[in-house]
Each structure stands twice: as C-alpha cells, then as structure tokens.
mmCIF file of the N, C-alpha and C atoms, coordinates in Angstrom:
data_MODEL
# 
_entry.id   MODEL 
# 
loop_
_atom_site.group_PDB 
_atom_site.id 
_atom_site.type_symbol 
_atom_site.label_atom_id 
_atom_site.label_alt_id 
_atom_site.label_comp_id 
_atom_site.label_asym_id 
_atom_site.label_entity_id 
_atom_site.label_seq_id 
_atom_site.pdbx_PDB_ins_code 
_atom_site.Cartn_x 
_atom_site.Cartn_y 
_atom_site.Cartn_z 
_atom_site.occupancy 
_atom_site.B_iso_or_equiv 
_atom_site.pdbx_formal_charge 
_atom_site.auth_seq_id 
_atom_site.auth_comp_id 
_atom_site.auth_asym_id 
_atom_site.auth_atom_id 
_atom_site.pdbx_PDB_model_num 
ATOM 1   N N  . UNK A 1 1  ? 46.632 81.914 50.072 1.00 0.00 ? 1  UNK A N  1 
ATOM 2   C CA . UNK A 1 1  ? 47.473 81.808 48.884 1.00 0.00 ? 1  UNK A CA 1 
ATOM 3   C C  . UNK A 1 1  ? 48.470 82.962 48.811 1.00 0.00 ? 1  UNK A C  1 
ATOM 4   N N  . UNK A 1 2  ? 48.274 84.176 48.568 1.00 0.00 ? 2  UNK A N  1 
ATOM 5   C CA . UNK A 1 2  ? 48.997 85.171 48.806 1.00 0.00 ? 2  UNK A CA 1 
ATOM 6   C C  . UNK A 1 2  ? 49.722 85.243 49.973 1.00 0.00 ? 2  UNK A C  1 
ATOM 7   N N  . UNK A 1 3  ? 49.458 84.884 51.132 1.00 0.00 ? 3  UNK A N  1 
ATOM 8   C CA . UNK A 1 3  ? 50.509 84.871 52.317 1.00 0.00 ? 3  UNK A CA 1 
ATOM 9   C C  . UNK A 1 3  ? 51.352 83.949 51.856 1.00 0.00 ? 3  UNK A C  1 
ATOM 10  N N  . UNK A 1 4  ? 51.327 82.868 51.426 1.00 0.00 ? 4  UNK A N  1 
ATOM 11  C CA . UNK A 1 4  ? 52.103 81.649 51.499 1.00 0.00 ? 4  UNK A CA 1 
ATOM 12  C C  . UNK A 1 4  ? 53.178 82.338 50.045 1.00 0.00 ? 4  UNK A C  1 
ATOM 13  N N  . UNK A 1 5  ? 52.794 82.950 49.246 1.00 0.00 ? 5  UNK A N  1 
ATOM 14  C CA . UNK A 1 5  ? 53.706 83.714 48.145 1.00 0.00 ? 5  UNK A CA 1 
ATOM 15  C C  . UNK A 1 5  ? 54.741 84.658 48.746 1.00 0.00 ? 5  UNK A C  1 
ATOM 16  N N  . UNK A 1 6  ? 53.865 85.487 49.850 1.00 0.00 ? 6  UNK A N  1 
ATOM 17  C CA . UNK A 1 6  ? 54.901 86.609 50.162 1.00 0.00 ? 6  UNK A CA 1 
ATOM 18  C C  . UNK A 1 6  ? 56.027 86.021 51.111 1.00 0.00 ? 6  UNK A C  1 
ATOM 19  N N  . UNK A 1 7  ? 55.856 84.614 51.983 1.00 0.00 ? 7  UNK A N  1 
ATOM 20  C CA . UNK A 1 7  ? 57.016 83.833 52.417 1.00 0.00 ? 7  UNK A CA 1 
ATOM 21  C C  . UNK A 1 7  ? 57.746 83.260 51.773 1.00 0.00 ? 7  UNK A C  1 
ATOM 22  N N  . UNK A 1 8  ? 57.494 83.153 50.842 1.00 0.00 ? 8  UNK A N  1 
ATOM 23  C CA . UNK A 1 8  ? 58.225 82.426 49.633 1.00 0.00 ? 8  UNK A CA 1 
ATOM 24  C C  . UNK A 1 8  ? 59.597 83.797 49.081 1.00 0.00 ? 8  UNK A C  1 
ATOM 25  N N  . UNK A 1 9  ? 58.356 84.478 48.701 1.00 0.00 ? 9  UNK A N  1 
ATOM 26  C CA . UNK A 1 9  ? 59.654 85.661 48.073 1.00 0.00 ? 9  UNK A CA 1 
ATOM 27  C C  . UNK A 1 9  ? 60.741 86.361 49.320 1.00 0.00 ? 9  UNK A C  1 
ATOM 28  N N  . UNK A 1 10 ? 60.089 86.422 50.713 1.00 0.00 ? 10 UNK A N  1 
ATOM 29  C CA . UNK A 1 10 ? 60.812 86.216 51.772 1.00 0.00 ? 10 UNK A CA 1 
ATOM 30  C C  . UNK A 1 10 ? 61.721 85.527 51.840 1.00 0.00 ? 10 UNK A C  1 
ATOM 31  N N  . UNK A 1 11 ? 61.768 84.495 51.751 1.00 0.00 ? 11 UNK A N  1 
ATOM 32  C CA . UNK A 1 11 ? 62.775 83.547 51.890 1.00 0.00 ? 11 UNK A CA 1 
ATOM 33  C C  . UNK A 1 11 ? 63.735 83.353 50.800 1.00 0.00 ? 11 UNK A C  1 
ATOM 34  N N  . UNK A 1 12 ? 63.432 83.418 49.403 1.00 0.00 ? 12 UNK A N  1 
ATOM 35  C CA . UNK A 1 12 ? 64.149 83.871 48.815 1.00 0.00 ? 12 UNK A CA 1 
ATOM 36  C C  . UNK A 1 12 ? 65.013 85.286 48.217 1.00 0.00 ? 12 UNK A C  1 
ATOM 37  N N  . UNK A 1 13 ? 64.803 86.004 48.877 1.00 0.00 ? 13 UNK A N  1 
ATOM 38  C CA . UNK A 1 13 ? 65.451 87.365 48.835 1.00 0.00 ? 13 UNK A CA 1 
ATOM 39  C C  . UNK A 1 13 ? 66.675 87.125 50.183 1.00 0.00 ? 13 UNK A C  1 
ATOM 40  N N  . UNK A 1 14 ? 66.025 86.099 51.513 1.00 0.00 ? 14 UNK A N  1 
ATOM 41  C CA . UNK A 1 14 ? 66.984 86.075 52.305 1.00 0.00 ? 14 UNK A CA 1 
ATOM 42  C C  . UNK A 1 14 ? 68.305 84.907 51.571 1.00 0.00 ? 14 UNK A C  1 
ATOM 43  N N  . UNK A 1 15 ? 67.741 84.176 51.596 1.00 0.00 ? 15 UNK A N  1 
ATOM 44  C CA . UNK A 1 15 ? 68.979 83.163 50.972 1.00 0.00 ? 15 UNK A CA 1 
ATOM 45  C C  . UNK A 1 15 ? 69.624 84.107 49.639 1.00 0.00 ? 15 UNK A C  1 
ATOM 46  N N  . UNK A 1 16 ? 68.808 84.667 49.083 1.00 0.00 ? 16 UNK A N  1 
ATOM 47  C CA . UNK A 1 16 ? 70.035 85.775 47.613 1.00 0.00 ? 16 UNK A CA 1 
ATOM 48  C C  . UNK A 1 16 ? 70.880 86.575 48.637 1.00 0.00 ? 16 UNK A C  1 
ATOM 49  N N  . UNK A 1 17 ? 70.290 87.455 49.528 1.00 0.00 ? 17 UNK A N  1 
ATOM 50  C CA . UNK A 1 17 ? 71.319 88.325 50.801 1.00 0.00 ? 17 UNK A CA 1 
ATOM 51  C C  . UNK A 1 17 ? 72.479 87.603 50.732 1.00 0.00 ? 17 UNK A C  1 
ATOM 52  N N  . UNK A 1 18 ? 72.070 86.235 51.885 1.00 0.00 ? 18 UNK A N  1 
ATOM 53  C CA . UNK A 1 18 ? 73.136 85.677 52.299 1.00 0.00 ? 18 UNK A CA 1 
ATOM 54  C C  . UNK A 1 18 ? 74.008 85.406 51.252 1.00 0.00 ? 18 UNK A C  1 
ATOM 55  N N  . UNK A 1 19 ? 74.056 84.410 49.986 1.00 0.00 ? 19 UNK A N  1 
ATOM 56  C CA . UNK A 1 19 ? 75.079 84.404 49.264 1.00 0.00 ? 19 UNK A CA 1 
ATOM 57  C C  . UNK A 1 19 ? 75.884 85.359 48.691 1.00 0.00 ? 19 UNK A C  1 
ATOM 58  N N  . UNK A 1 20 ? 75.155 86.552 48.331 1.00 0.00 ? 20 UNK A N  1 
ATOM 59  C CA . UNK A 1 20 ? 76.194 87.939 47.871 1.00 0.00 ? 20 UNK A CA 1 
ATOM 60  C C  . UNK A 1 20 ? 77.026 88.317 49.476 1.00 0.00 ? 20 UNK A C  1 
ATOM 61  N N  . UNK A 1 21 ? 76.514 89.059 50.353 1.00 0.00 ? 21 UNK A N  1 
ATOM 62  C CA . UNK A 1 21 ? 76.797 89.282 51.582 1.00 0.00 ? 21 UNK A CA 1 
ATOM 63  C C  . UNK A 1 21 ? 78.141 88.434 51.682 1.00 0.00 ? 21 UNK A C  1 
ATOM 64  N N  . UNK A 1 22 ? 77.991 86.854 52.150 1.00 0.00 ? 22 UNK A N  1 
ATOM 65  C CA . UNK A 1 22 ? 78.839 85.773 51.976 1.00 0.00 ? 22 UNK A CA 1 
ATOM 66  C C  . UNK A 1 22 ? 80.199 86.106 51.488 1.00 0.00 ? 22 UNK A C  1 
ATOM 67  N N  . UNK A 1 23 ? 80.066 86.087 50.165 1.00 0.00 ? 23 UNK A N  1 
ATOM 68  C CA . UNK A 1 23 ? 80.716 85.645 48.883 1.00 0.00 ? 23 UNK A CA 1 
ATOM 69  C C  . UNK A 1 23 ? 81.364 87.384 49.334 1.00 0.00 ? 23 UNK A C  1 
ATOM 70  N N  . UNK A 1 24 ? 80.855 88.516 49.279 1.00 0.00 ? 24 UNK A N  1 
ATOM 71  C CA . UNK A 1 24 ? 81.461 89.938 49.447 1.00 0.00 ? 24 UNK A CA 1 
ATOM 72  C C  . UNK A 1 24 ? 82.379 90.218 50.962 1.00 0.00 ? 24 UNK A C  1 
ATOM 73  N N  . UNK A 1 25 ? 81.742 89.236 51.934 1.00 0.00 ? 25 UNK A N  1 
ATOM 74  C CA . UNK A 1 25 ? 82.395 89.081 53.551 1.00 0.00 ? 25 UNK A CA 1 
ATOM 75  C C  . UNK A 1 25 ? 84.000 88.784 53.320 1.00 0.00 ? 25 UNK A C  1 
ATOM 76  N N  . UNK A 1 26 ? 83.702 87.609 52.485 1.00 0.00 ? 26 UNK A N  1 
ATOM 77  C CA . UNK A 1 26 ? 84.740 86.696 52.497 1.00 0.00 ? 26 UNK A CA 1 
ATOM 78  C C  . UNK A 1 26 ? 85.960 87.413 51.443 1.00 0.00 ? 26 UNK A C  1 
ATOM 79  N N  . UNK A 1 27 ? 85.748 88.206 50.386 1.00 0.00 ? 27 UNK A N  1 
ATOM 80  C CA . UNK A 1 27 ? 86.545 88.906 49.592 1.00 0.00 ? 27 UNK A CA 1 
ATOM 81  C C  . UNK A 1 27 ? 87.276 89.886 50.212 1.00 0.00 ? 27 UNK A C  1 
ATOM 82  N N  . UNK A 1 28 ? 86.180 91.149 51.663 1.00 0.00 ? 28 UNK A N  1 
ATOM 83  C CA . UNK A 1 28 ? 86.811 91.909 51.884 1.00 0.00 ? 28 UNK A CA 1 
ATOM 84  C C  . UNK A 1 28 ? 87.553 91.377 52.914 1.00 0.00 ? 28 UNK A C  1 
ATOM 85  N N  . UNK A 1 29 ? 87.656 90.526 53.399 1.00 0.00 ? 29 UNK A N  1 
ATOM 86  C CA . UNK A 1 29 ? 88.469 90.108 54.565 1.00 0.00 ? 29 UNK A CA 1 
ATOM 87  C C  . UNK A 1 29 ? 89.705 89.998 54.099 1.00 0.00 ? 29 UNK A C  1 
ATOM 88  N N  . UNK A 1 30 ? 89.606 88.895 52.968 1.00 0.00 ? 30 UNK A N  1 
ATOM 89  C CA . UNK A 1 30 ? 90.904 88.369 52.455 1.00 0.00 ? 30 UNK A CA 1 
ATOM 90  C C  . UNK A 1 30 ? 91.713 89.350 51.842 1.00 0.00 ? 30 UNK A C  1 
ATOM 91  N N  . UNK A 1 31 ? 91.248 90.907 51.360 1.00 0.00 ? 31 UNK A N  1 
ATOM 92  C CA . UNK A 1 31 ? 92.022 91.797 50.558 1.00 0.00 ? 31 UNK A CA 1 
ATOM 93  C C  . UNK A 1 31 ? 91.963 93.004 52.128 1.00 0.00 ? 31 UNK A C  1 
ATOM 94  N N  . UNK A 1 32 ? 91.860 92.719 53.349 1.00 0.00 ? 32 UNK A N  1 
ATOM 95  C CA . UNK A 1 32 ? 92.089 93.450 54.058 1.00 0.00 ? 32 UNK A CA 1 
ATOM 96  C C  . UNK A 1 32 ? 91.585 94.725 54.199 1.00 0.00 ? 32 UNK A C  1 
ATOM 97  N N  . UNK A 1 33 ? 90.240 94.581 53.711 1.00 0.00 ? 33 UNK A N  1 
ATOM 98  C CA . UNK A 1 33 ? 89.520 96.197 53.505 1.00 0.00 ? 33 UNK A CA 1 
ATOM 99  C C  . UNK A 1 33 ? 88.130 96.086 54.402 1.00 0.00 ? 33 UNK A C  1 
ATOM 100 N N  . UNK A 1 34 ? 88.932 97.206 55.962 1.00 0.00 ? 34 UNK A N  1 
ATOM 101 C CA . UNK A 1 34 ? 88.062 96.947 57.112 1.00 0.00 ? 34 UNK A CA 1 
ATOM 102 C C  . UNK A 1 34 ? 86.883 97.524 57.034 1.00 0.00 ? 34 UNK A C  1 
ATOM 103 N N  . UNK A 1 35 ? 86.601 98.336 56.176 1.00 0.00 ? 35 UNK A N  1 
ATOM 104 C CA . UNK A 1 35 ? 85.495 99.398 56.097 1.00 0.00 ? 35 UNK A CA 1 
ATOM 105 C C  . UNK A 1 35 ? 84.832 98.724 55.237 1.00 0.00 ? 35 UNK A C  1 
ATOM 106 N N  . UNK A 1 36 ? 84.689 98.257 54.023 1.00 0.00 ? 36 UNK A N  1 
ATOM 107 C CA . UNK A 1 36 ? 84.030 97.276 53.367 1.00 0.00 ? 36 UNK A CA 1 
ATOM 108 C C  . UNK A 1 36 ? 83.307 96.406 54.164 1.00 0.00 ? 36 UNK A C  1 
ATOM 109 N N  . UNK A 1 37 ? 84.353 95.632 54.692 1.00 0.00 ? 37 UNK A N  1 
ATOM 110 C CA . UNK A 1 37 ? 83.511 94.043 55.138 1.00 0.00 ? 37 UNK A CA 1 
ATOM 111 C C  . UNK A 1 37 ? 82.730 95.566 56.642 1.00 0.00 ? 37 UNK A C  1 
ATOM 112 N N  . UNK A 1 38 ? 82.827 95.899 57.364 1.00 0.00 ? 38 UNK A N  1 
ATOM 113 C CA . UNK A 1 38 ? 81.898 96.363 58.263 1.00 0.00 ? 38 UNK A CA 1 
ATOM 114 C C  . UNK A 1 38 ? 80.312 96.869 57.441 1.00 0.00 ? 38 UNK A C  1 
ATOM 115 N N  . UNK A 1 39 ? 81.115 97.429 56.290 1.00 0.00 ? 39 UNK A N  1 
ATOM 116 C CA . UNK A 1 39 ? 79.946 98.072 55.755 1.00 0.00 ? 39 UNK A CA 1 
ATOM 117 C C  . UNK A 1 39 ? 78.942 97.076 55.292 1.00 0.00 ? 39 UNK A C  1 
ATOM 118 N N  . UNK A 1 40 ? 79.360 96.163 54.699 1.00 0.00 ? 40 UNK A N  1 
ATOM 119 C CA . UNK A 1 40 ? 78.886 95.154 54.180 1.00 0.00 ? 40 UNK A CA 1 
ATOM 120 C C  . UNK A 1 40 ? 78.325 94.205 54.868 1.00 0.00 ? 40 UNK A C  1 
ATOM 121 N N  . UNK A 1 41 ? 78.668 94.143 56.413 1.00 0.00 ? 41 UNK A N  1 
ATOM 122 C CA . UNK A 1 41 ? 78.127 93.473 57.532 1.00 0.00 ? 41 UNK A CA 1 
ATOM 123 C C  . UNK A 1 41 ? 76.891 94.150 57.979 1.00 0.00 ? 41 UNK A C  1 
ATOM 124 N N  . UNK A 1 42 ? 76.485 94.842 58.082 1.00 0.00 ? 42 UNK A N  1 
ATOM 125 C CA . UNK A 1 42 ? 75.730 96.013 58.746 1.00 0.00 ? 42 UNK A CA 1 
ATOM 126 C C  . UNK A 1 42 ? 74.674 96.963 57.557 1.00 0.00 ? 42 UNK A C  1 
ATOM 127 N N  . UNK A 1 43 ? 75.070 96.872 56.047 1.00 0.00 ? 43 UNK A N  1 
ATOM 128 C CA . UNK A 1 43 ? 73.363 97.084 55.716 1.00 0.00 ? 43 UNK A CA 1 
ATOM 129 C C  . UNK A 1 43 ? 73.125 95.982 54.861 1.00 0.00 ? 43 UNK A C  1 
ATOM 130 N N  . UNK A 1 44 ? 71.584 96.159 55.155 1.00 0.00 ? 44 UNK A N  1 
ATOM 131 C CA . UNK A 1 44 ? 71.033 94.709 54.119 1.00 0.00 ? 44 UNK A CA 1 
ATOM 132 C C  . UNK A 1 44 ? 70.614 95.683 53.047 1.00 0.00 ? 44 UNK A C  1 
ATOM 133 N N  . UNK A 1 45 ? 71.157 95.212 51.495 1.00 0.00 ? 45 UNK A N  1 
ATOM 134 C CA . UNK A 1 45 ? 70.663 96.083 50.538 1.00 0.00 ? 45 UNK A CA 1 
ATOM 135 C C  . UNK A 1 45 ? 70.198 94.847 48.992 1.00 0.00 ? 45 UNK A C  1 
ATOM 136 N N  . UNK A 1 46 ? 69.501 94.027 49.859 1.00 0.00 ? 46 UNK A N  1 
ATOM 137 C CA . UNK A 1 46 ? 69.399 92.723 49.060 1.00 0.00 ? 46 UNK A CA 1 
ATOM 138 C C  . UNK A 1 46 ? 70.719 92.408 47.799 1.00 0.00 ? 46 UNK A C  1 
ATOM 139 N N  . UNK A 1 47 ? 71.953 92.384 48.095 1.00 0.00 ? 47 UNK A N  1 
ATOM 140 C CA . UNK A 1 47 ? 72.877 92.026 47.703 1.00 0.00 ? 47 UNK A CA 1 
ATOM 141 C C  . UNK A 1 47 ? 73.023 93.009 46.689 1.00 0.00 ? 47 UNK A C  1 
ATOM 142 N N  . UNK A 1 48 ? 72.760 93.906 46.126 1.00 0.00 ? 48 UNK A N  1 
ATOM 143 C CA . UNK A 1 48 ? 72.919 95.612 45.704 1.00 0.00 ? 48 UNK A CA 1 
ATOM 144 C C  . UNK A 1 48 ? 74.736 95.929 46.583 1.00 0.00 ? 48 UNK A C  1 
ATOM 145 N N  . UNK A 1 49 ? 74.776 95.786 47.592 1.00 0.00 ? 49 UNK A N  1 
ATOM 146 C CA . UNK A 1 49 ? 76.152 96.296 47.724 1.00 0.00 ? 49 UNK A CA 1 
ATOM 147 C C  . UNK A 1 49 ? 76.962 95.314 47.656 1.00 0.00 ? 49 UNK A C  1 
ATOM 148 N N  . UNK A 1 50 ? 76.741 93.840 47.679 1.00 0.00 ? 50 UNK A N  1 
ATOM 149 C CA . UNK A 1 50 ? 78.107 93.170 47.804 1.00 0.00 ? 50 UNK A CA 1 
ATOM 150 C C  . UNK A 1 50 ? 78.622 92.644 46.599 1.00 0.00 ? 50 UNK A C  1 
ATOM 151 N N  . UNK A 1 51 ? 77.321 92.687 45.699 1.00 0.00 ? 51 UNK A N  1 
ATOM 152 C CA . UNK A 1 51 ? 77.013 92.791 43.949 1.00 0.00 ? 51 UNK A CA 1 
ATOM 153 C C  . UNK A 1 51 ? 78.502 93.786 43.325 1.00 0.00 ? 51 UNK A C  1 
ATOM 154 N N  . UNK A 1 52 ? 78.112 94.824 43.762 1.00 0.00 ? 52 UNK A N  1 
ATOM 155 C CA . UNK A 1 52 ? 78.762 96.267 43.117 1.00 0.00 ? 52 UNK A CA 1 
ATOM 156 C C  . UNK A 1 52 ? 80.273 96.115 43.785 1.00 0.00 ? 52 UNK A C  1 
ATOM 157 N N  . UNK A 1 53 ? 80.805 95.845 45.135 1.00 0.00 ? 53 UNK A N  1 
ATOM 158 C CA . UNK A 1 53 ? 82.093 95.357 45.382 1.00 0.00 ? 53 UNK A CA 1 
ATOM 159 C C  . UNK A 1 53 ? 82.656 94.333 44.854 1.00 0.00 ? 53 UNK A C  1 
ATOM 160 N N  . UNK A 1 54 ? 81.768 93.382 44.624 1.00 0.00 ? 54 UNK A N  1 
ATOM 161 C CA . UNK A 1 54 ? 82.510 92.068 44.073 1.00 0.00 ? 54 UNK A CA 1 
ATOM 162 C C  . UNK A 1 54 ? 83.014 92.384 42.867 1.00 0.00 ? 54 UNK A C  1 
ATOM 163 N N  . UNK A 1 55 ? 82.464 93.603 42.133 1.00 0.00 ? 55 UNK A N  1 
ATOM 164 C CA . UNK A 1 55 ? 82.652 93.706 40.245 1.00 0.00 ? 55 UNK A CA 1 
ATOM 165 C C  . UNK A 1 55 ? 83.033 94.829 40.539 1.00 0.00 ? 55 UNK A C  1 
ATOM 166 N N  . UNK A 1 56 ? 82.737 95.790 40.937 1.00 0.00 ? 56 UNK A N  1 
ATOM 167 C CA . UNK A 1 56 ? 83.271 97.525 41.008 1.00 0.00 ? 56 UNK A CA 1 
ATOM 168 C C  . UNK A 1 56 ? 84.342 97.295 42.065 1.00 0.00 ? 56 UNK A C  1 
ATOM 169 N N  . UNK A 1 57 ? 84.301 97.413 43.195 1.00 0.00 ? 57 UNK A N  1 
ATOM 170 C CA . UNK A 1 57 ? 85.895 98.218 44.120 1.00 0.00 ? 57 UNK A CA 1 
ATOM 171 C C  . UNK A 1 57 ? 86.459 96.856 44.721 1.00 0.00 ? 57 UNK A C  1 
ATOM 172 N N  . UNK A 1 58 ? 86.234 96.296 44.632 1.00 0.00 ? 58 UNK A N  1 
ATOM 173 C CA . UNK A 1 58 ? 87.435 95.103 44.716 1.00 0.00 ? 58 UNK A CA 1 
ATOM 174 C C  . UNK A 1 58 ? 88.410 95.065 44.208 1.00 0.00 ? 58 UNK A C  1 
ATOM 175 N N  . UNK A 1 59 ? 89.431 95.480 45.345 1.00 0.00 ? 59 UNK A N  1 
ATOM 176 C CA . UNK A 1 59 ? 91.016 95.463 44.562 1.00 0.00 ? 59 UNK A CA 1 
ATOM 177 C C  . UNK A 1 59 ? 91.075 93.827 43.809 1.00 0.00 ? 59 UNK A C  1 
ATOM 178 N N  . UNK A 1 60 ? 92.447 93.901 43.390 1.00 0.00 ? 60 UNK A N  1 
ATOM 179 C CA . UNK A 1 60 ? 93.239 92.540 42.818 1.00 0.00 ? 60 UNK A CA 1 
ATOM 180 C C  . UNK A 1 60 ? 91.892 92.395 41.165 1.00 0.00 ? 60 UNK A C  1 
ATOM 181 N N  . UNK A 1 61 ? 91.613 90.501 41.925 1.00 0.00 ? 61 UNK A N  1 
ATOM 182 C CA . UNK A 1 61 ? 91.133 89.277 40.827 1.00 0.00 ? 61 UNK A CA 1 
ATOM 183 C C  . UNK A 1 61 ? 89.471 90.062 40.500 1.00 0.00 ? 61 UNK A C  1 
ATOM 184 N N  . UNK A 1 62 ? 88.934 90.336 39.696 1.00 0.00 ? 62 UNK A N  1 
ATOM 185 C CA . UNK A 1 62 ? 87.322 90.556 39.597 1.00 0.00 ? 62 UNK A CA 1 
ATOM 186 C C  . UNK A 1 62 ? 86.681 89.482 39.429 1.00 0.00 ? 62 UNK A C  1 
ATOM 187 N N  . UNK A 1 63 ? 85.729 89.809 40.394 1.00 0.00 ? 63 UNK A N  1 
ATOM 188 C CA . UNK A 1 63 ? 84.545 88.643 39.483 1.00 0.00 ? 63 UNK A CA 1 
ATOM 189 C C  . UNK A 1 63 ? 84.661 87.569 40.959 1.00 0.00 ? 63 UNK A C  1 
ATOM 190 N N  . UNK A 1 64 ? 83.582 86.743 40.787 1.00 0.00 ? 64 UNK A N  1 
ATOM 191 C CA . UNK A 1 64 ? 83.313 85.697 42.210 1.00 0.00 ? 64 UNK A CA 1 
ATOM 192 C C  . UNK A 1 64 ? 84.548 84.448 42.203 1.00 0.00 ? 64 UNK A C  1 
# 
C-alpha cells in the first residue's frame, strides 16, 4: 500500500515538473533569454523555478 502511494506522488510531482518547466521553456525562448531557458532546462526544482519566472522575471505579458 505505501509503495503504490509513494509512485503515485512520484508521478505526480513529475507530470507538475513537466508542465511548469514546459510552460517556463517555452516563455524563455520566445522572449530570448538564453540563461533562463538553460537554467530552467537543467535544475529540477519541482516547478519552484519556472513558477517564480513565469510571475517574477519574465520580461513583457505576466502570467501563463
């Protein structure tokens, strides 16, 4: 029972990654900010950093 929980929350922490990650990839590309999207490629911070770019240092439009 407990194993089958901790794959669960596994798997959902990966699919939350991927959509912030995603959604933050795709912003810094399009506003041309190379150090972002690398940074953002390269640590996993369960969507903690692509969270805080999408609303904090994202030039231009805020917000998803």
């Amino acid at each position: 029972m407990m194993e089958s929980t901790f794959v669960a929350l596994v798997l959902i922490a990966i699919v939350w990654e991927l959509i912030w990650k995603g959604i933050a990839l795709w912003k810094a590309a399009r506003n041309d900010q190379r150090y972002w999207f690398v940074g953002l490629l390269v640590l996993n911070t369960l969507g903690i950093l692509p969270i805080l770019y999408i609303y904090v240092f994202q030039k231009g439009r805020k917000g998803i």
